[in-house]
Predicted model as a PDB file, atoms N, CA, C, CB and O in Angstrom, pLDDT in the B-factor column:
MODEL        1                                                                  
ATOM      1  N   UNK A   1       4.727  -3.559  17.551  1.00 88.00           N  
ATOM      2  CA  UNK A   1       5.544  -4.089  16.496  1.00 88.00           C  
ATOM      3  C   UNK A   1       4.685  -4.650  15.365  1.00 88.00           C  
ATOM      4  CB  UNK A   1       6.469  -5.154  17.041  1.00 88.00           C  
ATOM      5  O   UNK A   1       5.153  -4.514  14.235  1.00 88.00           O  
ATOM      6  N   UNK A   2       3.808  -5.101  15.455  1.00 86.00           N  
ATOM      7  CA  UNK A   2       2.741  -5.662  14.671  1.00 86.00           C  
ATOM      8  C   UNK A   2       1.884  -5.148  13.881  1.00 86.00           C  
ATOM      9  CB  UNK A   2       2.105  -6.158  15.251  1.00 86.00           C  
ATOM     10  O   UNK A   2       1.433  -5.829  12.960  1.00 86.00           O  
ATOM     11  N   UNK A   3       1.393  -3.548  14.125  1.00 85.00           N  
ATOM     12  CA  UNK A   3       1.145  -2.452  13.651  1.00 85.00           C  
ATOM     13  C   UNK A   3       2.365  -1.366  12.723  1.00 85.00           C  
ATOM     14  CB  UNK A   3       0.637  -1.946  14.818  1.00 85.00           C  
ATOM     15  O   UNK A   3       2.238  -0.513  11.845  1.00 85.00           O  
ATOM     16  N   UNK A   4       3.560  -1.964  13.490  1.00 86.00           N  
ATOM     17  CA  UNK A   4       5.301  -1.373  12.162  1.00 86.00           C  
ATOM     18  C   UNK A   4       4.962  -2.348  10.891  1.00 86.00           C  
ATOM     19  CB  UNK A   4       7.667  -2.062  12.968  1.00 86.00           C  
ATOM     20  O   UNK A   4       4.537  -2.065   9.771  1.00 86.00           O  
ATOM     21  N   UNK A   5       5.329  -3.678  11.521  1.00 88.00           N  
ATOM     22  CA  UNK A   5       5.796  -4.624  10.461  1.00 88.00           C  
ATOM     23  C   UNK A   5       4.541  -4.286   9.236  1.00 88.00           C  
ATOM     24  CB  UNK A   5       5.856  -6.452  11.121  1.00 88.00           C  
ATOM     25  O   UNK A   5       4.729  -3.805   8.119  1.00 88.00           O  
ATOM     26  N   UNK A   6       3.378  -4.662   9.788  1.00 86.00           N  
ATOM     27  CA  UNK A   6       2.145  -4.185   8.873  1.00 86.00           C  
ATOM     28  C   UNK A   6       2.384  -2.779   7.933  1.00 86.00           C  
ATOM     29  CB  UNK A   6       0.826  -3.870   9.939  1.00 86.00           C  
ATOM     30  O   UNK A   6       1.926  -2.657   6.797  1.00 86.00           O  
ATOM     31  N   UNK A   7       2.737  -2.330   8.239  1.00 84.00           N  
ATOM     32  CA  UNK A   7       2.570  -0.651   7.921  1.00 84.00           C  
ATOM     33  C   UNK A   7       3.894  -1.240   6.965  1.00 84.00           C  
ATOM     34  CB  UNK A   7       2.805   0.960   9.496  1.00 84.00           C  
ATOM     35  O   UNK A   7       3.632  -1.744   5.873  1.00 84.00           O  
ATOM     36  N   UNK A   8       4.814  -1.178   7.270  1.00 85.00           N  
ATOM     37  CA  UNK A   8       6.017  -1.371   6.514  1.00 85.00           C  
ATOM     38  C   UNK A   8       5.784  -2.557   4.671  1.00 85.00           C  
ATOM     39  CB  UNK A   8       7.142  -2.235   7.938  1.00 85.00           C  
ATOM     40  O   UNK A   8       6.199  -2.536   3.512  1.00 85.00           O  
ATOM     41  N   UNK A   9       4.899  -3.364   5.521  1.00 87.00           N  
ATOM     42  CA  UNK A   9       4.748  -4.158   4.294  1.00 87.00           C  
ATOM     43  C   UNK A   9       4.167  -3.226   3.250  1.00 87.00           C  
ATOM     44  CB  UNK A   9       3.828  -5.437   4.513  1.00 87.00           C  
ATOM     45  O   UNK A   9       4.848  -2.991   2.252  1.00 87.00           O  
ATOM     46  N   UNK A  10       2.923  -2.651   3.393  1.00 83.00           N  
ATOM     47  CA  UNK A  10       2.128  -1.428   3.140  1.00 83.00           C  
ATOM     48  C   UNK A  10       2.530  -0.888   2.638  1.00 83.00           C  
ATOM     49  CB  UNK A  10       1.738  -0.734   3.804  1.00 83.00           C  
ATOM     50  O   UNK A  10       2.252  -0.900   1.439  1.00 83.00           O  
ATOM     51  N   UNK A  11       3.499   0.013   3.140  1.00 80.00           N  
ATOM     52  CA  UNK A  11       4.707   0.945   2.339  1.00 80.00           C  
ATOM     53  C   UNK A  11       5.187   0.444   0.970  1.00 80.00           C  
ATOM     54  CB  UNK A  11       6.112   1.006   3.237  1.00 80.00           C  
ATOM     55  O   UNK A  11       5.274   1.120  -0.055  1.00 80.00           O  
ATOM     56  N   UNK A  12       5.556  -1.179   1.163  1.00 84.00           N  
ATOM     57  CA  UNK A  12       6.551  -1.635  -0.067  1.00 84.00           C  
ATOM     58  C   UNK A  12       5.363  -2.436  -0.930  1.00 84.00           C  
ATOM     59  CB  UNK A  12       8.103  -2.813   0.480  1.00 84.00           C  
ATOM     60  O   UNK A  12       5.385  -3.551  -1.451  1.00 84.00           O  
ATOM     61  N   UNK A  13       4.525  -1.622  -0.883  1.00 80.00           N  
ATOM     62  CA  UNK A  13       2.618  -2.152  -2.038  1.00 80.00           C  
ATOM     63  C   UNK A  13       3.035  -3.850  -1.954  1.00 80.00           C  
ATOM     64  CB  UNK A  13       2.479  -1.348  -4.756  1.00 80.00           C  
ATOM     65  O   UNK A  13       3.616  -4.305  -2.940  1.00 80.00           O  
ATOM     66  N   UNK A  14       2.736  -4.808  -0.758  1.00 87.00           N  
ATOM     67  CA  UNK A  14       2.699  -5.982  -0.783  1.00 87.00           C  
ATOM     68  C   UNK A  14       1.278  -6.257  -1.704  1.00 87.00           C  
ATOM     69  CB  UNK A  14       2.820  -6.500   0.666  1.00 87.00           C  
ATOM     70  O   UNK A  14       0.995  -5.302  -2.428  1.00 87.00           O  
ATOM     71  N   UNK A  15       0.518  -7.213  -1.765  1.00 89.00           N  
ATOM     72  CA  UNK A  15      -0.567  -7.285  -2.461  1.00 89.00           C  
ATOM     73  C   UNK A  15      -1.519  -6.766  -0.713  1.00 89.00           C  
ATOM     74  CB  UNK A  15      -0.806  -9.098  -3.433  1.00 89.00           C  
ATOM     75  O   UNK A  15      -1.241  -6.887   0.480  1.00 89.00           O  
ATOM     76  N   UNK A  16      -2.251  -6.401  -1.210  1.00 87.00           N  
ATOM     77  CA  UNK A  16      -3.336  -6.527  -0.063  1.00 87.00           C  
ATOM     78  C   UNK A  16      -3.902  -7.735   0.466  1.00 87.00           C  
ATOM     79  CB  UNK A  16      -4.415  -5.902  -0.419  1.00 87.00           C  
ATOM     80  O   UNK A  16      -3.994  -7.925   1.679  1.00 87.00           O  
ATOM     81  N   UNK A  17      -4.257  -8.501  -0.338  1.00 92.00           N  
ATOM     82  CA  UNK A  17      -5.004 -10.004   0.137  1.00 92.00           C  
ATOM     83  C   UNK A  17      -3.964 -11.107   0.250  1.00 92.00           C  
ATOM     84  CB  UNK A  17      -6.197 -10.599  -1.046  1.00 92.00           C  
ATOM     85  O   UNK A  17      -4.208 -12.313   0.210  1.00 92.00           O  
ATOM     86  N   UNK A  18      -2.627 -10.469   0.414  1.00 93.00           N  
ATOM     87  CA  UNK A  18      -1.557 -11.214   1.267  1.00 93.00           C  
ATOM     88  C   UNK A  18      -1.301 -10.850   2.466  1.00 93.00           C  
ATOM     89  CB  UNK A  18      -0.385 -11.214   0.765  1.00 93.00           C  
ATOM     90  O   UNK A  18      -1.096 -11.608   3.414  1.00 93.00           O  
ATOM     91  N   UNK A  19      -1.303  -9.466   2.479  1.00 91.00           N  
ATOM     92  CA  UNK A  19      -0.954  -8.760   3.729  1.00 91.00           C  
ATOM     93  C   UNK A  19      -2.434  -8.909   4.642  1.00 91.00           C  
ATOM     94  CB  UNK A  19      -0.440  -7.016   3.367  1.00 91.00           C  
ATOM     95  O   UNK A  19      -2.365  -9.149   5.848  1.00 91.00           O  
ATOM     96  N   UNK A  20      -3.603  -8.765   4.035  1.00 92.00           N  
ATOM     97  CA  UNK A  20      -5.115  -9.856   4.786  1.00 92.00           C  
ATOM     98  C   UNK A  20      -4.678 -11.233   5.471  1.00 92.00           C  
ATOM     99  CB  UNK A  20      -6.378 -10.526   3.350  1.00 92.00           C  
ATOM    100  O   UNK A  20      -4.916 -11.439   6.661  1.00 92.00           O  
ATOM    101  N   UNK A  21      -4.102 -12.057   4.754  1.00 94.00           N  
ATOM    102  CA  UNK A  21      -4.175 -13.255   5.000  1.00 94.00           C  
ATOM    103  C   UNK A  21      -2.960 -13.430   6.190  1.00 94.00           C  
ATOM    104  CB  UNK A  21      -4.069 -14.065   3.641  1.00 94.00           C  
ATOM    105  O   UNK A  21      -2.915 -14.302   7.057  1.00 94.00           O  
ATOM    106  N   UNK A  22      -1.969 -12.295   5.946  1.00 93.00           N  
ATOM    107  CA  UNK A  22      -0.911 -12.462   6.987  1.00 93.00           C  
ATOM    108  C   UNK A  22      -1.145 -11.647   8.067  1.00 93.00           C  
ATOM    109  CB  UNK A  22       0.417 -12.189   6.514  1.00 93.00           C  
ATOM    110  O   UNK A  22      -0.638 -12.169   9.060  1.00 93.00           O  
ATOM    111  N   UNK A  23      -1.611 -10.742   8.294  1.00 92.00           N  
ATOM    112  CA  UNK A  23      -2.329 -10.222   9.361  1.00 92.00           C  
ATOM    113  C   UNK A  23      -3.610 -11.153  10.203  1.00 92.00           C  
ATOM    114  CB  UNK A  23      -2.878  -8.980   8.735  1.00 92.00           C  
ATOM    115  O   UNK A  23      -3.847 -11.194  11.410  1.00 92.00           O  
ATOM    116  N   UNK A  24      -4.133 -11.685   9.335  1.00 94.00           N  
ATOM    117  CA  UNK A  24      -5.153 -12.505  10.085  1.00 94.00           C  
ATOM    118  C   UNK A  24      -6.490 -11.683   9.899  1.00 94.00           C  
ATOM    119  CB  UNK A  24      -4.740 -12.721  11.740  1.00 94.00           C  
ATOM    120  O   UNK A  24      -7.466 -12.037  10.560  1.00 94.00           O  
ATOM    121  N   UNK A  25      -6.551 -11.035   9.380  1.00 93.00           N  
ATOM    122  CA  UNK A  25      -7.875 -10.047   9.368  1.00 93.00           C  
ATOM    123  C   UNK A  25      -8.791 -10.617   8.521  1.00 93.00           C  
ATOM    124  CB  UNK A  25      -7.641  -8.531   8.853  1.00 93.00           C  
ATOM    125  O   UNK A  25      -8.476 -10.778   7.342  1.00 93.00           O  
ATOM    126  N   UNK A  26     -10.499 -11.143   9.150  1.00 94.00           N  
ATOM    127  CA  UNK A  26     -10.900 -11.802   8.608  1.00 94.00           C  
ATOM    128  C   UNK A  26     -11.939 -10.802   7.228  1.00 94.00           C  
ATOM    129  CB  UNK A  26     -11.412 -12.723   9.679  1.00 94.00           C  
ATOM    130  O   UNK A  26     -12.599 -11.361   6.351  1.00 94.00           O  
ATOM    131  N   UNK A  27     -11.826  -9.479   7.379  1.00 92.00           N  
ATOM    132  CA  UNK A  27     -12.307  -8.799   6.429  1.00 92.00           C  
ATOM    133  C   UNK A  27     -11.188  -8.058   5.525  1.00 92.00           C  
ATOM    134  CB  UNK A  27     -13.236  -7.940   7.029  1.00 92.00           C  
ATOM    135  O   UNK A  27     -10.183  -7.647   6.106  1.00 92.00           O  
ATOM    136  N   UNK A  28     -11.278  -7.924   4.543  1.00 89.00           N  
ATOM    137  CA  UNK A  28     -10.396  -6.687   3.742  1.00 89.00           C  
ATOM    138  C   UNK A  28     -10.846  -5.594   4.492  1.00 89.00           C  
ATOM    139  CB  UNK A  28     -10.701  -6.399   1.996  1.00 89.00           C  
ATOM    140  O   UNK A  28     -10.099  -4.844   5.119  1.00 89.00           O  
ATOM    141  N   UNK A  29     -11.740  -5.526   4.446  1.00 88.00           N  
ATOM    142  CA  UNK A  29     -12.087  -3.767   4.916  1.00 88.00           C  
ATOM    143  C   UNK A  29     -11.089  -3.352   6.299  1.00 88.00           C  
ATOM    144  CB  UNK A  29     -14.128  -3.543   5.542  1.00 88.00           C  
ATOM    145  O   UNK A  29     -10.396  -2.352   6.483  1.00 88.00           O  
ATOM    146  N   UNK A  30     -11.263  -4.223   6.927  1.00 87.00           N  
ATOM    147  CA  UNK A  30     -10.114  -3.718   8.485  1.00 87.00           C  
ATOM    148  C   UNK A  30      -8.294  -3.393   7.502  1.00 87.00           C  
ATOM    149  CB  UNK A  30      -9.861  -5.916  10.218  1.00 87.00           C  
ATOM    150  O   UNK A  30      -7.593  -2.381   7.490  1.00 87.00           O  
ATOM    151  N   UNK A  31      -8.141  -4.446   6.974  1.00 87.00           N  
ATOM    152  CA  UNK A  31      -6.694  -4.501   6.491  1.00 87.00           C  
ATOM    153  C   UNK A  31      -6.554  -2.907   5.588  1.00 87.00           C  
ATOM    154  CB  UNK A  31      -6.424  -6.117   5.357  1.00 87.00           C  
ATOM    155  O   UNK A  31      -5.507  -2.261   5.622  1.00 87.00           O  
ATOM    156  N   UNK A  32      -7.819  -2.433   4.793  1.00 84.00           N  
ATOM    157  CA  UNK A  32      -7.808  -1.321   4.034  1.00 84.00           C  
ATOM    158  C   UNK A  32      -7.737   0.146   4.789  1.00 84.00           C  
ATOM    159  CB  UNK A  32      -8.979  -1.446   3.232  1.00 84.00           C  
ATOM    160  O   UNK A  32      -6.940   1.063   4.591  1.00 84.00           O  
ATOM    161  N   UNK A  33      -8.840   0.060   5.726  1.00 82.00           N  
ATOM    162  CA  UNK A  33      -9.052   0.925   6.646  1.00 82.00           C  
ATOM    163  C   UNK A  33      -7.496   0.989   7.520  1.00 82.00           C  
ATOM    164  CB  UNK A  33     -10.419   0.439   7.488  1.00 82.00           C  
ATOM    165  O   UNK A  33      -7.059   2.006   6.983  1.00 82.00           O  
ATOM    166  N   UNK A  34      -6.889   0.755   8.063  1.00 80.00           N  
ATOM    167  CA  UNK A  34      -6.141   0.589   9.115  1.00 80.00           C  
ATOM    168  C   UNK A  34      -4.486   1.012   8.048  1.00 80.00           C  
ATOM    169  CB  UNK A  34      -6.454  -1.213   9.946  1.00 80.00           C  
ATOM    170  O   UNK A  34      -3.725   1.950   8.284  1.00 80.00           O  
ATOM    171  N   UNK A  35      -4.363   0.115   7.059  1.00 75.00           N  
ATOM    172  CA  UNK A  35      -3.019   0.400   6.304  1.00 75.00           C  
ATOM    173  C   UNK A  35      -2.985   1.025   5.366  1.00 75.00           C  
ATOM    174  CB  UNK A  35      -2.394  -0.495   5.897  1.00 75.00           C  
ATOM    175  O   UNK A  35      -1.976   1.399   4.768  1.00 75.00           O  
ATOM    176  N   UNK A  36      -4.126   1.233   5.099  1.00 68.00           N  
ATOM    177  CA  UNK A  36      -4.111   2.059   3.050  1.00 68.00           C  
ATOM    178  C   UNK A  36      -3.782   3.744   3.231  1.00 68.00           C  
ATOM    179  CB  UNK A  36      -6.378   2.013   1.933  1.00 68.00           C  
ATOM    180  O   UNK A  36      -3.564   4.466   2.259  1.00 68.00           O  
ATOM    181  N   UNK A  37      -3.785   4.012   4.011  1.00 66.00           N  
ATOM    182  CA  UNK A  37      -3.593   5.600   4.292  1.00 66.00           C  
ATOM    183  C   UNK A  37      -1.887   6.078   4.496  1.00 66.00           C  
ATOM    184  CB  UNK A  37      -4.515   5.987   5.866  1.00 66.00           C  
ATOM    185  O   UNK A  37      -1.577   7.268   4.545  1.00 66.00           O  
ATOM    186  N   UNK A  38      -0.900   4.997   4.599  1.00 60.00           N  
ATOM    187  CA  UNK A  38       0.409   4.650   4.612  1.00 60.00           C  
ATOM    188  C   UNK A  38       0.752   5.384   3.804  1.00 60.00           C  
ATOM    189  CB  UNK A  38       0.810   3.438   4.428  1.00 60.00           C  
ATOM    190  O   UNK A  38       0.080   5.220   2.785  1.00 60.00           O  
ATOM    191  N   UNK A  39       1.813   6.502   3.664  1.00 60.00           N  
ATOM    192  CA  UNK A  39       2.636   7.456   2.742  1.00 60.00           C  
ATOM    193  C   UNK A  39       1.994   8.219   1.892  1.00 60.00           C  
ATOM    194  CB  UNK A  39       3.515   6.834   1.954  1.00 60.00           C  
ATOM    195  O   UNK A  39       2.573   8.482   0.838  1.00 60.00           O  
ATOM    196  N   UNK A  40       0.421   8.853   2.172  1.00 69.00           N  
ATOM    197  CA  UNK A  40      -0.037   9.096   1.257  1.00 69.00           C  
ATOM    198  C   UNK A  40       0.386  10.202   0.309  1.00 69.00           C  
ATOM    199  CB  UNK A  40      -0.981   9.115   1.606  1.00 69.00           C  
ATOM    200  O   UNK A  40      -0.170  10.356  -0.779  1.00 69.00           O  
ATOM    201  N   UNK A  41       1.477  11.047   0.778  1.00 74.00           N  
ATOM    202  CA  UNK A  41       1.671  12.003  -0.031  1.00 74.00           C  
ATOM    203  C   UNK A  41       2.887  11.267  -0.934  1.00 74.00           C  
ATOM    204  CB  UNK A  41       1.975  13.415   0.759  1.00 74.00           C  
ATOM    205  O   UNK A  41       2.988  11.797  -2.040  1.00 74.00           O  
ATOM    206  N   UNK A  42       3.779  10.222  -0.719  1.00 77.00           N  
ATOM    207  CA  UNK A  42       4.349   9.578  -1.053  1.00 77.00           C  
ATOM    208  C   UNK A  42       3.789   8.745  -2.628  1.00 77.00           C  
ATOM    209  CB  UNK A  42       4.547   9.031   0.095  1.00 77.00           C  
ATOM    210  O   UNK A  42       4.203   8.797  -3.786  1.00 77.00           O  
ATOM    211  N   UNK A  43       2.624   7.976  -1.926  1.00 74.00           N  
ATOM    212  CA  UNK A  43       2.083   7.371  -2.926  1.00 74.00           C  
ATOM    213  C   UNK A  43       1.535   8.726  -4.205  1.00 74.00           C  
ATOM    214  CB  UNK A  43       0.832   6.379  -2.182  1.00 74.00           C  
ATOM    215  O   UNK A  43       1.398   8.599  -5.422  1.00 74.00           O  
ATOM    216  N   UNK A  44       1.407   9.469  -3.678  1.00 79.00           N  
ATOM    217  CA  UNK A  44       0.931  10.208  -4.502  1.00 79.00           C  
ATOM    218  C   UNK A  44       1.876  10.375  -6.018  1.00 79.00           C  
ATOM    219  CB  UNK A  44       0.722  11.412  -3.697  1.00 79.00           C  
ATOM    220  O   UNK A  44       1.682  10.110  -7.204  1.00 79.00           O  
ATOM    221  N   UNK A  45       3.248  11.115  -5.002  1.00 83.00           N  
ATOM    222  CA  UNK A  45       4.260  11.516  -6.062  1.00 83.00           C  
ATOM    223  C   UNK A  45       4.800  10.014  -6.798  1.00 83.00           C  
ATOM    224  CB  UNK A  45       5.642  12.456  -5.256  1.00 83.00           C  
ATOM    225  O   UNK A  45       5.366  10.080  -7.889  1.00 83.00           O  
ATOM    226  N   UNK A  46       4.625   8.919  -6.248  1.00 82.00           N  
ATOM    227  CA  UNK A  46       4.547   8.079  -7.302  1.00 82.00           C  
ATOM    228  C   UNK A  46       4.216   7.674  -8.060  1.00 82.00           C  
ATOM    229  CB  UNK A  46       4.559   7.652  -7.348  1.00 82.00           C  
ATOM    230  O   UNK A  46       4.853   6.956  -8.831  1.00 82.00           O  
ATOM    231  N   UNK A  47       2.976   8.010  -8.140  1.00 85.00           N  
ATOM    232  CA  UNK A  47       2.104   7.666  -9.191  1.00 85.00           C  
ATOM    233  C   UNK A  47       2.580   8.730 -10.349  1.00 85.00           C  
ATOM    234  CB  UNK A  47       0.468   7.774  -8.718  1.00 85.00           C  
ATOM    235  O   UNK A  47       2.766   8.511 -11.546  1.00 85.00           O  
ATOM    236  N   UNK A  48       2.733  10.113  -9.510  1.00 88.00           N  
ATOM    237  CA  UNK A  48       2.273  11.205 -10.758  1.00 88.00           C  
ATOM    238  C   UNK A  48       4.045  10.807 -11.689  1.00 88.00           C  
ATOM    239  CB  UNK A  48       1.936  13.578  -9.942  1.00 88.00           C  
ATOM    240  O   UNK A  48       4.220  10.810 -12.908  1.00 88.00           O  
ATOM    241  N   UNK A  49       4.986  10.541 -10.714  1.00 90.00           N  
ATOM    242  CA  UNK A  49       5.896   9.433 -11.844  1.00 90.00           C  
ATOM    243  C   UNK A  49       5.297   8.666 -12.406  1.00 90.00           C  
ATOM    244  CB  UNK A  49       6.879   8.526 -11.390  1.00 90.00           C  
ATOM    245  O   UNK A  49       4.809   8.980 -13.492  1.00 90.00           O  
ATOM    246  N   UNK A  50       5.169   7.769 -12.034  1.00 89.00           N  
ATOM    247  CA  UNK A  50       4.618   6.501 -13.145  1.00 89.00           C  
ATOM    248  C   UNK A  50       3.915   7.292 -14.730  1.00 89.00           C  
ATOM    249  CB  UNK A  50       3.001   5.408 -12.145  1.00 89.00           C  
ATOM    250  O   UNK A  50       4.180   7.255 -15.932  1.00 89.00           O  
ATOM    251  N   UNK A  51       2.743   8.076 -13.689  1.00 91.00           N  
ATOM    252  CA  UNK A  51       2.116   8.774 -15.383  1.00 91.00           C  
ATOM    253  C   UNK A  51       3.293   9.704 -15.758  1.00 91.00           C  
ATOM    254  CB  UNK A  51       0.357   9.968 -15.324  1.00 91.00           C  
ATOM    255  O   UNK A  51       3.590   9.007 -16.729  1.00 91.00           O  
ATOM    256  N   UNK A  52       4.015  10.480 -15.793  1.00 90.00           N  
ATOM    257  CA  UNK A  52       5.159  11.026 -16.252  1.00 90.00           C  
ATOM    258  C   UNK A  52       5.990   9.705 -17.506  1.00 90.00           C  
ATOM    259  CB  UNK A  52       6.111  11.435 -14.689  1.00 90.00           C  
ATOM    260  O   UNK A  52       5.995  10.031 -18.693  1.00 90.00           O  
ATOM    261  N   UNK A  53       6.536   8.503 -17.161  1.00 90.00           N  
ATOM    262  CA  UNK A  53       7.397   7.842 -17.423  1.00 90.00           C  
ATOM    263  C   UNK A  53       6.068   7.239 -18.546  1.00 90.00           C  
ATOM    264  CB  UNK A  53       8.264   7.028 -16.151  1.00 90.00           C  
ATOM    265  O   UNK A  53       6.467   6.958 -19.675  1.00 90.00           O  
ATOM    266  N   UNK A  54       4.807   7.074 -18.319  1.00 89.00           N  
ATOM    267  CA  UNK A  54       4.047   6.661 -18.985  1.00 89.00           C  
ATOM    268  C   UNK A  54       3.909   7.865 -20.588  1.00 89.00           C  
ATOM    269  CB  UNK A  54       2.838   6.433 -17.931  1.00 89.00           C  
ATOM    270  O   UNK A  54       3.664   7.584 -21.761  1.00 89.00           O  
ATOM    271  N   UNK A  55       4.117   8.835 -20.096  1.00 89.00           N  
ATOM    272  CA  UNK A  55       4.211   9.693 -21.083  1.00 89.00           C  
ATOM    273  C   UNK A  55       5.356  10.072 -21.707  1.00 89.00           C  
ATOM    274  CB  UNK A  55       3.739  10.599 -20.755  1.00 89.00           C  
ATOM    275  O   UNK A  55       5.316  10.613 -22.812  1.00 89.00           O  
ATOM    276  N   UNK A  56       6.150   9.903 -21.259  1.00 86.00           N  
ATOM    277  CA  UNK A  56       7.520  10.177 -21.951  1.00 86.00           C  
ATOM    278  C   UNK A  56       8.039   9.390 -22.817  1.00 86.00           C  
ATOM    279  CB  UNK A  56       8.475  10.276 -21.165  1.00 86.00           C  
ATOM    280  O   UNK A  56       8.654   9.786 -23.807  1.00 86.00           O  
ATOM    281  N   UNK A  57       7.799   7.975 -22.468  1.00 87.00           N  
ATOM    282  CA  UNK A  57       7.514   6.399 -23.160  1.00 87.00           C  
ATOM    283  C   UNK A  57       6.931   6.359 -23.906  1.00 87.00           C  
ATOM    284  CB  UNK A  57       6.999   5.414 -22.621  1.00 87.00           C  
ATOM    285  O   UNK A  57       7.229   5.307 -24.472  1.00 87.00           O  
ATOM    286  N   UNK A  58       5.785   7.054 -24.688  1.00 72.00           N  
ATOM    287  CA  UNK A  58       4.782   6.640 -25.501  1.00 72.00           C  
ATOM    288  C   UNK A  58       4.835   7.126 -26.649  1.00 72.00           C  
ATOM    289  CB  UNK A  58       3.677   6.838 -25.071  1.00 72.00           C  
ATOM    290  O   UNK A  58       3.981   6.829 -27.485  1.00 72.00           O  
TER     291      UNK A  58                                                      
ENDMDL                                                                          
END                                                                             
């Protein structure tokens, strides 16, 4: 459950050095390594929105 809830925060881009501090992980690097790989094809197509909306906007 502790490895969901984590992952889930992850998903919804909490800050990282909150989701560090609430995990307990005394390095970033474990918190990066372990959750940053979360939806990556996901994160992807979001972004390439964002730059889309960034361009359409301008």
């Amino acid at each position: 459950m502790r490895h969901t809830a984590c992952t889930r925060m992850a998903e919804c881009r909490m800050d990282v050095k909150v989701l560090q501090y609430i995990m307990g992980h005394a390095h970033i690097d474990v918190t990066m390594e372990v959750y940053n790989h979360i939806g990556e094809l996901t994160r992807i197509e979001n972004e390439i929105a964002r730059l889309d909306n960034m361009v359409l906007n301008a």
